[in-house]
C-alpha positions in Angstrom: -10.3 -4.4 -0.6 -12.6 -7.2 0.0 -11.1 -7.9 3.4 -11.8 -4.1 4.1 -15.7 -4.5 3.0 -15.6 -7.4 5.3 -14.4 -4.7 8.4 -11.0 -6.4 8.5 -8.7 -3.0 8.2 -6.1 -3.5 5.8 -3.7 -1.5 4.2 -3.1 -1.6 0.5 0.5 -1.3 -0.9 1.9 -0.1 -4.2 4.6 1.3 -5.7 4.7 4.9 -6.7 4.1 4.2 -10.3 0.5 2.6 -9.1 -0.4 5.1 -6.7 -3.0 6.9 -9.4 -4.4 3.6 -10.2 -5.0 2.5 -6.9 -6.7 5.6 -6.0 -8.8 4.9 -8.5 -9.6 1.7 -8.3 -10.5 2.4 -4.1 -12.7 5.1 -5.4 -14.4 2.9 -8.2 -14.9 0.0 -5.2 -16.5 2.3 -2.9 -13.6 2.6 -0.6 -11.9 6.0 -1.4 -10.2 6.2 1.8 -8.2 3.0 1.7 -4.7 2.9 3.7 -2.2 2.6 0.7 1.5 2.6 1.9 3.6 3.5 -1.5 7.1 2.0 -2.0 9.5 2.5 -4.7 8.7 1.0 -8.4 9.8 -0.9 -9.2 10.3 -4.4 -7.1 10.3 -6.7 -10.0 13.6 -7.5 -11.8 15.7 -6.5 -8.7 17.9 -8.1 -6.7 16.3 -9.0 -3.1 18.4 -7.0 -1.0 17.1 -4.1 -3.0 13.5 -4.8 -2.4 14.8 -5.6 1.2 15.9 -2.0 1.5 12.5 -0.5 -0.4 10.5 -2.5 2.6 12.4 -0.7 5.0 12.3 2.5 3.3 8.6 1.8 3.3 8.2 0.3 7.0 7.5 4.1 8.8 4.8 4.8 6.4 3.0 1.2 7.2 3.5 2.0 11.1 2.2 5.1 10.6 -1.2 3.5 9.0 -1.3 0.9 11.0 -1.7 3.5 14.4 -4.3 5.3 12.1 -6.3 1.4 11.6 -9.3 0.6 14.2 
């Protein structure tokens, strides 16, 4: 978010677990309109090719943000 205040766009990411917090945290910061891309909770405690295939599940969502970001 601070790279945001600063008027580099960004886009946030959490997992779908965090998506409630993160709203609420972007509203609380002054920023209710952050980008957040979500992505499948959880990536801890998983083997890599699992959190490989959550990024790519995840991937249209961030190019779809990232045609959205000035």
């Amino acid at each position: 978010m601070e790279l945001e205040k600063l008027g580099t766009p960004t886009i946030t990411l959490a997992t779908d677990s965090f998506v409630r917090l993160a709203a609420l945290q972007s509203k609380a910061m002054g920023m209710p309109e952050l980008a957040v891309a979500v992505i499948e909770h959880p990536l801890g405690g998983i083997e890599p090719e699992d959190v490989r295939a959550k990024a790519r599940a995840v991937l249209p969502a961030l190019l779809e943000l990232l045609g959205t970001r000035s």
